[in-house]
Every structure is written in C-alpha cells, then in structure tokens.
N, CA, C and O atoms as a GROMACS GRO file, in nm:
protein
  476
    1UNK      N    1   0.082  -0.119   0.000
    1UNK     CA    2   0.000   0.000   0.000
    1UNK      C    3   0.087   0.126   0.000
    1UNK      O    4   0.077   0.218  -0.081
    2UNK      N    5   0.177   0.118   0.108
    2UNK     CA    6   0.249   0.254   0.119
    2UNK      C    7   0.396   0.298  -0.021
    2UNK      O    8   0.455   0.406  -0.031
    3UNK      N    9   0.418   0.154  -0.123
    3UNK     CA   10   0.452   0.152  -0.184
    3UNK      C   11   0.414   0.206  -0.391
    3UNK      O   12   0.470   0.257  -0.488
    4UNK      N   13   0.266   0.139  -0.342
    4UNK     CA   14   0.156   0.232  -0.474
    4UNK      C   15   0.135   0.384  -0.423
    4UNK      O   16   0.114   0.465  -0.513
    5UNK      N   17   0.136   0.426  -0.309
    5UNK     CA   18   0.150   0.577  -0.306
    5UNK      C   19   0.263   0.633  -0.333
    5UNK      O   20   0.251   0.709  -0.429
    6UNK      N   21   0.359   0.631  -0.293
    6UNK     CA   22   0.517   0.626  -0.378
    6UNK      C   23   0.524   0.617  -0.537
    6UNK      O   24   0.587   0.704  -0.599
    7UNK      N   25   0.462   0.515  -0.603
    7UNK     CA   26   0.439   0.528  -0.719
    7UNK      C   27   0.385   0.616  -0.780
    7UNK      O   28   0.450   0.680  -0.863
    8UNK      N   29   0.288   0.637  -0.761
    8UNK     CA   30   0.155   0.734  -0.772
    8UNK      C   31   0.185   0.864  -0.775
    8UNK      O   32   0.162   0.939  -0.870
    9UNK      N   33   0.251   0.902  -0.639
    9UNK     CA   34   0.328   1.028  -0.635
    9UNK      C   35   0.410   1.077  -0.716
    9UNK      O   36   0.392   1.191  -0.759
   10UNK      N   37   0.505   1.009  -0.749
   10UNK     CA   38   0.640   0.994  -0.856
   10UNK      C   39   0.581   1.035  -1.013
   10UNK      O   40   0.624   1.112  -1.099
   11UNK      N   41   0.490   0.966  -1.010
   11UNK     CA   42   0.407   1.046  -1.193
   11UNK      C   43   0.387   1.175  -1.181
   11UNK      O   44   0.374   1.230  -1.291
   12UNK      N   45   0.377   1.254  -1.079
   12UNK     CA   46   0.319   1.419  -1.072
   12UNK      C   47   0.446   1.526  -1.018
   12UNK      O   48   0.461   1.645  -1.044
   13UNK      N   49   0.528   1.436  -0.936
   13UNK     CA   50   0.614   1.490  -0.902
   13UNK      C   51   0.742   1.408  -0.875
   13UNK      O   52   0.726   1.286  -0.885
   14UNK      N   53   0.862   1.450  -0.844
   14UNK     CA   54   0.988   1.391  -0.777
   14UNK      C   55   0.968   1.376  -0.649
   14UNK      O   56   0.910   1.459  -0.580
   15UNK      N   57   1.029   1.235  -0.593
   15UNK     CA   58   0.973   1.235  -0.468
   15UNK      C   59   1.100   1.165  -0.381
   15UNK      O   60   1.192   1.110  -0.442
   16UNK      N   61   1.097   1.172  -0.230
   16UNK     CA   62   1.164   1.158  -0.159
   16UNK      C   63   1.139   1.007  -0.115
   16UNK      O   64   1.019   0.977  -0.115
   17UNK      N   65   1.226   0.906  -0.077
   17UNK     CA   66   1.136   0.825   0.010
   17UNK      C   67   1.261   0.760   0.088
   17UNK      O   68   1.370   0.726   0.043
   18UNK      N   69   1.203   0.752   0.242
   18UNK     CA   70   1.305   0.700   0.352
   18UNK      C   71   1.221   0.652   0.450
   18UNK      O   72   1.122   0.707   0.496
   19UNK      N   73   1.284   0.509   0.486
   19UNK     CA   74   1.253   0.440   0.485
   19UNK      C   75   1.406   0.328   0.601
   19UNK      O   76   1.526   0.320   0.574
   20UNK      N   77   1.323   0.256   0.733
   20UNK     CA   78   1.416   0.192   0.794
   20UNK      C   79   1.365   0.025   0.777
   20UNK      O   80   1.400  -0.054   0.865
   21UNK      N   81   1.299  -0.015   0.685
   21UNK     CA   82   1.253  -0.164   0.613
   21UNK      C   83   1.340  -0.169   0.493
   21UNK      O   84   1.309  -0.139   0.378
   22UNK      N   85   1.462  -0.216   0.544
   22UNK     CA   86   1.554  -0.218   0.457
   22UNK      C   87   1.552  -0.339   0.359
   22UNK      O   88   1.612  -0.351   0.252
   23UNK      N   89   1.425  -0.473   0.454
   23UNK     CA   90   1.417  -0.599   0.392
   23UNK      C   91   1.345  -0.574   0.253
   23UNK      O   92   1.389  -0.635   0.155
   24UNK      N   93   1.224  -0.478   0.236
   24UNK     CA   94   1.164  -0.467   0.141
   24UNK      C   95   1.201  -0.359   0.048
   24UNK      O   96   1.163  -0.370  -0.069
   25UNK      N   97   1.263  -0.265   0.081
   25UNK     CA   98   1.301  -0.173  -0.024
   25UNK      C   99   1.400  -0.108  -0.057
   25UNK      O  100   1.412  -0.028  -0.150
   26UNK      N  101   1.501  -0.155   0.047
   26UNK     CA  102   1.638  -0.151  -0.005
   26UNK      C  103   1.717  -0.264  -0.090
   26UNK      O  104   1.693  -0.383  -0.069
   27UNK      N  105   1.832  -0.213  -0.206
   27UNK     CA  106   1.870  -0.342  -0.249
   27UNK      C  107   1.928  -0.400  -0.174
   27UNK      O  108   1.965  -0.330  -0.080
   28UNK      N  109   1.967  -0.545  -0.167
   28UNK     CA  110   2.026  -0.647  -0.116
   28UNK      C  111   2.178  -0.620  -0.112
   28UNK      O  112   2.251  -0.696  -0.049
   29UNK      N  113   2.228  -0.514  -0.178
   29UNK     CA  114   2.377  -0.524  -0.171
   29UNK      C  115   2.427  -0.382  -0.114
   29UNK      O  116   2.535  -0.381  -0.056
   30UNK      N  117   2.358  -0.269  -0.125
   30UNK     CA  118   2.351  -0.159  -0.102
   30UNK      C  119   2.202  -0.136  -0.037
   30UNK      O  120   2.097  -0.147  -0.100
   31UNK      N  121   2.216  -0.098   0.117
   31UNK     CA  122   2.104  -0.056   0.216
   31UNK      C  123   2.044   0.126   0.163
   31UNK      O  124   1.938   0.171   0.209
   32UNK      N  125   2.126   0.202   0.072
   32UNK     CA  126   2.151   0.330   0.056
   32UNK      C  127   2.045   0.348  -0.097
   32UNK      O  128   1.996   0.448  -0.151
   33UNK      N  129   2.042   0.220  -0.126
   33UNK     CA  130   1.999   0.211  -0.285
   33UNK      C  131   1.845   0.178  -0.308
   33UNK      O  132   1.831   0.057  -0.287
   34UNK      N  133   1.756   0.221  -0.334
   34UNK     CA  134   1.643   0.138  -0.412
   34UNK      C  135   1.640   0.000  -0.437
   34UNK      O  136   1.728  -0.030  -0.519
   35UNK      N  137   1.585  -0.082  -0.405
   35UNK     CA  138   1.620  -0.255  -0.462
   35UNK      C  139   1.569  -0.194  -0.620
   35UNK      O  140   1.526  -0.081  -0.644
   36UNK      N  141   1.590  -0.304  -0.713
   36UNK     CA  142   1.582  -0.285  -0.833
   36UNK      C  143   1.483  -0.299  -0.896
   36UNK      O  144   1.493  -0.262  -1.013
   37UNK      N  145   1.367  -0.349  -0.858
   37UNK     CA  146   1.268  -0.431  -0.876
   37UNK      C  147   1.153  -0.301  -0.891
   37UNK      O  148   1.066  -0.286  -0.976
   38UNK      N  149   1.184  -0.227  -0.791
   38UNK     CA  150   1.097  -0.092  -0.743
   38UNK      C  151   1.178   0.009  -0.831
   38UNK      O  152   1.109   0.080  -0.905
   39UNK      N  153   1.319   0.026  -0.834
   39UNK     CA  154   1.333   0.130  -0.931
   39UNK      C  155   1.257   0.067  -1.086
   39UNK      O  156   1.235   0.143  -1.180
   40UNK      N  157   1.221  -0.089  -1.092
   40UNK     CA  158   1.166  -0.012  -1.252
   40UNK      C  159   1.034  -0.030  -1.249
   40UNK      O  160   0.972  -0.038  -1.355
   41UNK      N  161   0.965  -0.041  -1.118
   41UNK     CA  162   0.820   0.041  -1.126
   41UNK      C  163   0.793   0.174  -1.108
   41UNK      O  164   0.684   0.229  -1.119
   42UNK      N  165   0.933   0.238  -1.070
   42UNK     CA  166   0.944   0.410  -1.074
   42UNK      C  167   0.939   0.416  -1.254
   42UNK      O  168   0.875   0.509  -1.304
   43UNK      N  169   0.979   0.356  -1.308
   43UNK     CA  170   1.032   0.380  -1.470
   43UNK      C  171   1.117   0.459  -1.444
   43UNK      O  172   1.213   0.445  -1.369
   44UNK      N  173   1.062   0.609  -1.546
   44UNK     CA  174   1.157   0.705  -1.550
   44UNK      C  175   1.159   0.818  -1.461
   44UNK      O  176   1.248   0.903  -1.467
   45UNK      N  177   1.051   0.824  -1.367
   45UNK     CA  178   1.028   0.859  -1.213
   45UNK      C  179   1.141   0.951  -1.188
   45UNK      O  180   1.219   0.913  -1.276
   46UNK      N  181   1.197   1.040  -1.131
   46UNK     CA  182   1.268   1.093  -1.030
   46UNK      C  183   1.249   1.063  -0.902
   46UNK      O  184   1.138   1.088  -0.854
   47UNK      N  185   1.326   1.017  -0.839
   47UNK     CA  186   1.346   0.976  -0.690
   47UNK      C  187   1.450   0.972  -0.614
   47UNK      O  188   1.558   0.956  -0.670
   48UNK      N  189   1.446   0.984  -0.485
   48UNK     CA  190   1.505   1.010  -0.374
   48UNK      C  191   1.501   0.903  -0.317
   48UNK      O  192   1.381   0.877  -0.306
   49UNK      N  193   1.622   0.740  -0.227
   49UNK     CA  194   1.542   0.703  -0.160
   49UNK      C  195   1.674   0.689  -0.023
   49UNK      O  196   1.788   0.674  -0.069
   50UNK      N  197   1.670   0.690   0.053
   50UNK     CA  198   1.764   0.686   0.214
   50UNK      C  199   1.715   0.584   0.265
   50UNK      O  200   1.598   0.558   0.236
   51UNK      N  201   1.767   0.521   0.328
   51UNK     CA  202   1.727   0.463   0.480
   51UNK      C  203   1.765   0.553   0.600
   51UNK      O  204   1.876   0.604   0.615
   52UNK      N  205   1.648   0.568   0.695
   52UNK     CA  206   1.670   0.709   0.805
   52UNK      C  207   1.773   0.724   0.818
   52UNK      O  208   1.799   0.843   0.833
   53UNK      N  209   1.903   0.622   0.823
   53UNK     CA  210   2.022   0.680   0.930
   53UNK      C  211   2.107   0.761   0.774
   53UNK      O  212   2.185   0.854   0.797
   54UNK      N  213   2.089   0.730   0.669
   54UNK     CA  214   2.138   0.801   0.552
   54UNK      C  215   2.084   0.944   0.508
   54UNK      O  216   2.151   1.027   0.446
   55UNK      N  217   1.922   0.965   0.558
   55UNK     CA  218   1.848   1.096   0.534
   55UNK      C  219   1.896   1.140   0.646
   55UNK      O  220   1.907   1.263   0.641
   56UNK      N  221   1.936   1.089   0.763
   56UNK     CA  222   1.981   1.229   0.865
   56UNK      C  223   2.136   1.231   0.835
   56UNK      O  224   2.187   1.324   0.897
   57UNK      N  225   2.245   1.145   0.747
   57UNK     CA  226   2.293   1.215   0.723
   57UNK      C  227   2.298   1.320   0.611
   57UNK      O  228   2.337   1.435   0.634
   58UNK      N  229   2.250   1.274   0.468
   58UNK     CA  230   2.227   1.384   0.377
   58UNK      C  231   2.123   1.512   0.367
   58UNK      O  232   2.125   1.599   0.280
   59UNK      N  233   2.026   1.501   0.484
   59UNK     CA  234   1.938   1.587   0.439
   59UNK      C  235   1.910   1.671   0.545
   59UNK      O  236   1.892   1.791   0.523
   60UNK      N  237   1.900   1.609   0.697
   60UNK     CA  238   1.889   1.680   0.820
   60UNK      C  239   2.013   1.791   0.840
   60UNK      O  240   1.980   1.895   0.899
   61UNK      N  241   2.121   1.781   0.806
   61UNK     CA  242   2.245   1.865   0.829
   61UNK      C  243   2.230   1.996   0.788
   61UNK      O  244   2.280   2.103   0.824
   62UNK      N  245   2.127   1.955   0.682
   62UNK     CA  246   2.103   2.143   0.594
   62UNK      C  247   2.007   2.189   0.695
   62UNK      O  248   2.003   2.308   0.723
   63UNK      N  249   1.926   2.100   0.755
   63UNK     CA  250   1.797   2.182   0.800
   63UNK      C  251   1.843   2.316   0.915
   63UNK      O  252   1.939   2.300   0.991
   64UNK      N  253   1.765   2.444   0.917
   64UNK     CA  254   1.807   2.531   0.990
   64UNK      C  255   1.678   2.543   1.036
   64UNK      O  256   1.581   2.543   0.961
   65UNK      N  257   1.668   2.558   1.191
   65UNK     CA  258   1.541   2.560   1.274
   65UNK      C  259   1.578   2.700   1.306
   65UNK      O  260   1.691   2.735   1.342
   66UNK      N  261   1.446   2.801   1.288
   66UNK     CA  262   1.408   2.914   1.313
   66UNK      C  263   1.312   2.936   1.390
   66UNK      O  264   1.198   2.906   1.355
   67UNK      N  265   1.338   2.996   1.515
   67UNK     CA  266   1.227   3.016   1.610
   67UNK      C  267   1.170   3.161   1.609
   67UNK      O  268   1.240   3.256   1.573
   68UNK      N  269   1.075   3.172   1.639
   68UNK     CA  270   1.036   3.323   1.599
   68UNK      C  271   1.019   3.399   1.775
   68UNK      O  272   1.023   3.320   1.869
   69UNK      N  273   1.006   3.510   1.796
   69UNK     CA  274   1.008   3.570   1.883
   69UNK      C  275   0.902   3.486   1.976
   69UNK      O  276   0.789   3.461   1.936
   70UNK      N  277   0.955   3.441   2.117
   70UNK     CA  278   0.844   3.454   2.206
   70UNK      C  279   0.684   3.514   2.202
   70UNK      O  280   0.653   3.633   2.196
   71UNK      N  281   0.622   3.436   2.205
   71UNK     CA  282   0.482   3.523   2.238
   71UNK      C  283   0.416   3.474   2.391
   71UNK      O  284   0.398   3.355   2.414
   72UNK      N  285   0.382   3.584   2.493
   72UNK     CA  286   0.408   3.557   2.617
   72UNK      C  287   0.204   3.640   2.625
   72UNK      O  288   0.160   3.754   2.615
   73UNK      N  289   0.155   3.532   2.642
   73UNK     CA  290  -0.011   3.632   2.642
   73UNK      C  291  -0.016   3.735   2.738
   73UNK      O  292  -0.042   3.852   2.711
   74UNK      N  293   0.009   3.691   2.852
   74UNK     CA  294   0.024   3.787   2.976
   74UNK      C  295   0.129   3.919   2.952
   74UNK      O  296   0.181   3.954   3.058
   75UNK      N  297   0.167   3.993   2.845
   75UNK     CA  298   0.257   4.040   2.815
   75UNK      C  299   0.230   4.089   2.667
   75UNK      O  300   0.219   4.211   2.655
   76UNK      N  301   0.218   4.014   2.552
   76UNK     CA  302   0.151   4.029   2.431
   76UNK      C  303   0.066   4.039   2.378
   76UNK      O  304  -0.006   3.941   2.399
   77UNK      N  305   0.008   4.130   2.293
   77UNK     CA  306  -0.105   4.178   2.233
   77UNK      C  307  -0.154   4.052   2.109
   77UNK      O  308  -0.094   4.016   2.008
   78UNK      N  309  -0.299   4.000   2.175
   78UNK     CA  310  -0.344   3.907   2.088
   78UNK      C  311  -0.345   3.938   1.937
   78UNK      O  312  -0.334   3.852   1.850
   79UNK      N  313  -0.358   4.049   1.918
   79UNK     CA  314  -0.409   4.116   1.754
   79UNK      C  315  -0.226   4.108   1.665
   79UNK      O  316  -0.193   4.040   1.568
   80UNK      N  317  -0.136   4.213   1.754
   80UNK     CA  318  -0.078   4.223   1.651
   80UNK      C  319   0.098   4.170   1.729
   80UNK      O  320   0.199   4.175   1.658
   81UNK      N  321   0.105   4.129   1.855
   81UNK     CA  322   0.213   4.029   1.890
   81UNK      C  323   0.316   4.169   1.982
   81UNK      O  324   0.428   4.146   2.027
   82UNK      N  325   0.251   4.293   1.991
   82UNK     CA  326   0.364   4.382   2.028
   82UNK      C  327   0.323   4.381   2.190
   82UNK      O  328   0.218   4.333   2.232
   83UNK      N  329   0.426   4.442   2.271
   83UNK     CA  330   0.422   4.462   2.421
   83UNK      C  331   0.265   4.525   2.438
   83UNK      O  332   0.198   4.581   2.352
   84UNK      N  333   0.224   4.493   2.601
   84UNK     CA  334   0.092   4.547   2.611
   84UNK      C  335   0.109   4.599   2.726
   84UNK      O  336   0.176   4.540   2.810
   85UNK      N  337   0.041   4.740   2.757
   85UNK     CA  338   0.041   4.789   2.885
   85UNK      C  339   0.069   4.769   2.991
   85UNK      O  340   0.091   4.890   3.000
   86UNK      N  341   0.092   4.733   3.085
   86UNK     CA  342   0.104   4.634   3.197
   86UNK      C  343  -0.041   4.662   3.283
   86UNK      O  344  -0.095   4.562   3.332
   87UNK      N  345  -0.079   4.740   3.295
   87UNK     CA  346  -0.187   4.795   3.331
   87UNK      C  347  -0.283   4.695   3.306
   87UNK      O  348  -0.286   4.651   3.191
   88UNK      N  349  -0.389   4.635   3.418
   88UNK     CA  350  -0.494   4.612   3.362
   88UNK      C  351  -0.634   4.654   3.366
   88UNK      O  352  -0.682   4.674   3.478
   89UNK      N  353  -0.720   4.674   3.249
   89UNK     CA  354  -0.811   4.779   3.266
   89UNK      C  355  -0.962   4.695   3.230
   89UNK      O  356  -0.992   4.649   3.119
   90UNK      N  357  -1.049   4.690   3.361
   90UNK     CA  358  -1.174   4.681   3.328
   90UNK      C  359  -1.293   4.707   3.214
   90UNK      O  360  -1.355   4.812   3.195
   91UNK      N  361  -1.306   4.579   3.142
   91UNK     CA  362  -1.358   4.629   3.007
   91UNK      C  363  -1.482   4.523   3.023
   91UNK      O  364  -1.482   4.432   3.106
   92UNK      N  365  -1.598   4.552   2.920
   92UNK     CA  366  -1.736   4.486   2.910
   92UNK      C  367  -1.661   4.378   2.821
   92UNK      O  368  -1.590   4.403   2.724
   93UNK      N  369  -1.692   4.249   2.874
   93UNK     CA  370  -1.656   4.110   2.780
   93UNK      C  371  -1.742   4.074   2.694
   93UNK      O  372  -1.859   4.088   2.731
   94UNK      N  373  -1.726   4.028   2.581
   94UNK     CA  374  -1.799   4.007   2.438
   94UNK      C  375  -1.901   3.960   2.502
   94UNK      O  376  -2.000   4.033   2.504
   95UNK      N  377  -1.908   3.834   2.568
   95UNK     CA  378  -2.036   3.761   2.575
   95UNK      C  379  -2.109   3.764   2.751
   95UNK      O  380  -2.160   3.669   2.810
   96UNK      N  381  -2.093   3.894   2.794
   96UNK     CA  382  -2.160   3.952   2.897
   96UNK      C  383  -2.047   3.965   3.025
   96UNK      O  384  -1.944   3.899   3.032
   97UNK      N  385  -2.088   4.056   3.116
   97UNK     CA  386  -1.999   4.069   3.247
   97UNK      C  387  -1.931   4.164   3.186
   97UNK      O  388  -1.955   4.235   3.089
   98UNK      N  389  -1.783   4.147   3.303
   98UNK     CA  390  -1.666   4.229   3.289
   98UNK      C  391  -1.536   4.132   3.315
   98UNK      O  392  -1.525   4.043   3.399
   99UNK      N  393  -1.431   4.180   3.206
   99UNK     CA  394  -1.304   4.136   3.260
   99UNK      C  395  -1.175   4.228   3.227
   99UNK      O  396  -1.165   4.337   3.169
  100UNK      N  397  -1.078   4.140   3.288
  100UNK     CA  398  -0.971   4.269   3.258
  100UNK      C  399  -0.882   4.248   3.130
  100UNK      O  400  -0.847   4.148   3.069
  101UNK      N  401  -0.866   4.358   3.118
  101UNK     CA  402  -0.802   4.345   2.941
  101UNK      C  403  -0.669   4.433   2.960
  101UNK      O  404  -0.648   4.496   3.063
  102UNK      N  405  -0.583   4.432   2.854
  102UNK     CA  406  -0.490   4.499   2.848
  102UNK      C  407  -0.460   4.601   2.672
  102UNK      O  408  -0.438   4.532   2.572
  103UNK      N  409  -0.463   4.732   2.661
  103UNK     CA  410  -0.415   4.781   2.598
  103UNK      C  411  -0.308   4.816   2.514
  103UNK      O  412  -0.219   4.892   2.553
  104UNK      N  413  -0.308   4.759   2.383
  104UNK     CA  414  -0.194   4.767   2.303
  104UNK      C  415  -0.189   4.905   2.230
  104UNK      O  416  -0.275   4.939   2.149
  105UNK      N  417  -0.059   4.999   2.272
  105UNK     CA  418  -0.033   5.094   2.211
  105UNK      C  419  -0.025   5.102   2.050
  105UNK      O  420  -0.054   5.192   1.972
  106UNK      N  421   0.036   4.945   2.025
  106UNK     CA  422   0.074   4.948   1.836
  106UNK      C  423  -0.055   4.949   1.814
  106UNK      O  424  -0.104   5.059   1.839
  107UNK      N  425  -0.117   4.883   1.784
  107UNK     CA  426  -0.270   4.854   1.740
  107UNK      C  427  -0.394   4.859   1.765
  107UNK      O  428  -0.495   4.807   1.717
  108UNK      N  429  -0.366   4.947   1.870
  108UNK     CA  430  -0.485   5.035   1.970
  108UNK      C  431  -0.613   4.919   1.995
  108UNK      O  432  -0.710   4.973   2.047
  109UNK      N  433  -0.626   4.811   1.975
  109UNK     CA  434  -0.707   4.700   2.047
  109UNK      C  435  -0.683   4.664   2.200
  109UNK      O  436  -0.575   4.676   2.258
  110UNK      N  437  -0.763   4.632   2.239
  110UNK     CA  438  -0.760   4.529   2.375
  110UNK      C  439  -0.751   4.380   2.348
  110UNK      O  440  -0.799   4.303   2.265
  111UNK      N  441  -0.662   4.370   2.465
  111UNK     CA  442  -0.641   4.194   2.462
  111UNK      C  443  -0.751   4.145   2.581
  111UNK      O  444  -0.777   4.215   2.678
  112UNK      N  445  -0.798   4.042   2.561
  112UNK     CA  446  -0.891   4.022   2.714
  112UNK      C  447  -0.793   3.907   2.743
  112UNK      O  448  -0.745   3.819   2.671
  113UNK      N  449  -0.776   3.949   2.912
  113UNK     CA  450  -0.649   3.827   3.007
  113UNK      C  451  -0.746   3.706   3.015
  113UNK      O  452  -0.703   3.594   2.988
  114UNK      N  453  -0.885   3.726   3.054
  114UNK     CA  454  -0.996   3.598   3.045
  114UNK      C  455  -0.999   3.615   3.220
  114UNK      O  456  -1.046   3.517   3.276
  115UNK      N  457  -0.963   3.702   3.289
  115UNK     CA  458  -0.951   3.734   3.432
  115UNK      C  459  -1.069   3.835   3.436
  115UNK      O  460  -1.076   3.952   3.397
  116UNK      N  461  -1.189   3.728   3.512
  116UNK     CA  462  -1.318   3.810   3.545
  116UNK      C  463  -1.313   3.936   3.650
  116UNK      O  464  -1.245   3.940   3.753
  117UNK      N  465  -1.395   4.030   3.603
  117UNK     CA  466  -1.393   4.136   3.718
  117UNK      C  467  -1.494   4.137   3.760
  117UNK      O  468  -1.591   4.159   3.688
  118UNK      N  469  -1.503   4.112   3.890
  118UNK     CA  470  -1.596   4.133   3.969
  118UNK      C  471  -1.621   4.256   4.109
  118UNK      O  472  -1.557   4.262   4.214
  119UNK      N  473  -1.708   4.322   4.073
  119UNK     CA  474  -1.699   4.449   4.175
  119UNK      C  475  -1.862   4.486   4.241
  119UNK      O  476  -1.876   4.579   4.320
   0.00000   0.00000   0.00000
C-alpha cells in the first residue's frame, strides 16, 4: 500500500522516500539504494530514496530551525504580537460581564487576560 502511493506520487512529481525496512526496499547489496525491482516500477520517475540513518545524514544537516520571537499572552497583544500595557483595565466582555483586558499601544485594540472582574 504505502509503496503504490510512492508510485503514484512519482508520476506528478519527484519524490523523496526514507525508509528503515531495509528488507523490502532496499537493495540487497547496497542498504543506501532502491532494490531494483521498485526502481523499474518508478520507470523514469525521479526519486530520492535513504534509509533514516542516511536521510539524517544527507538531508537533516542542511535543515536550519528558526524560532520566531516569544509570544508571552500575559505580556503580548493578541491582535498584533507587540508589548501590552502592563496595566490592567476593566472592560465589558464580548459575551456579557466584565473582565480585565490589556491595551496595546501598536494597534490600539484590547487583549482580554480571560480574568473576570468582579466588583
């Protein structure tokens, strides 16, 4: 099954495939290689194929993990991600009552903390 999707894929696009069932789809002489049988149901296919410990070495090494700024709610403005007042200011909550919210200077919205006010 997971082998006709591989196929399938390969007609529309170039495709990657890795893989630690080295009994079924790696060749017998080379663990690094396609068995042969499957490269010629790729035909003329473009393909990629690893066994995991070969994709983390050829392919994981490039990867660069980018984290983006902290977002801290108690601190950050839900709307647009910038610092928020510290202040918190009694506001009417969408769906009745009161709670306390905080004011964002960039984007002049309120954040609601979800901290009921009761008075």
């Amino acid at each position: 099954m997971l082998w006709q999707v591989v196929v399938s894929e390969s007609k529309t696009a170039p495709v990657t495939f890795c893989s630690n069932n080295k009994k079924d789809f790696s060749d017998p002489l080379h663990d690094e290689k396609l068995h042969p049988d499957l490269v010629q149901e790729l035909g003329n296919a473009k393909y990629c194929y690893h066994s995991l410990r070969g994709y983390q070495q050829h392919h994981l090494k490039k990867v660069e993990v980018v984290i983006g700024p902290v977002f801290d709610p108690a601190m950050n403005c839900f709307h647009c991600g910038a610092d928020t007042e510290k202040a918190l200011i009694p506001r009417p909550f969408t769906f009745g009552g009161w709670t306390y919210q905080k004011f964002c200077r960039s984007c002049g919205n309120f954040s609601d903390t979800g901290e009921p006010y009761d008075e």
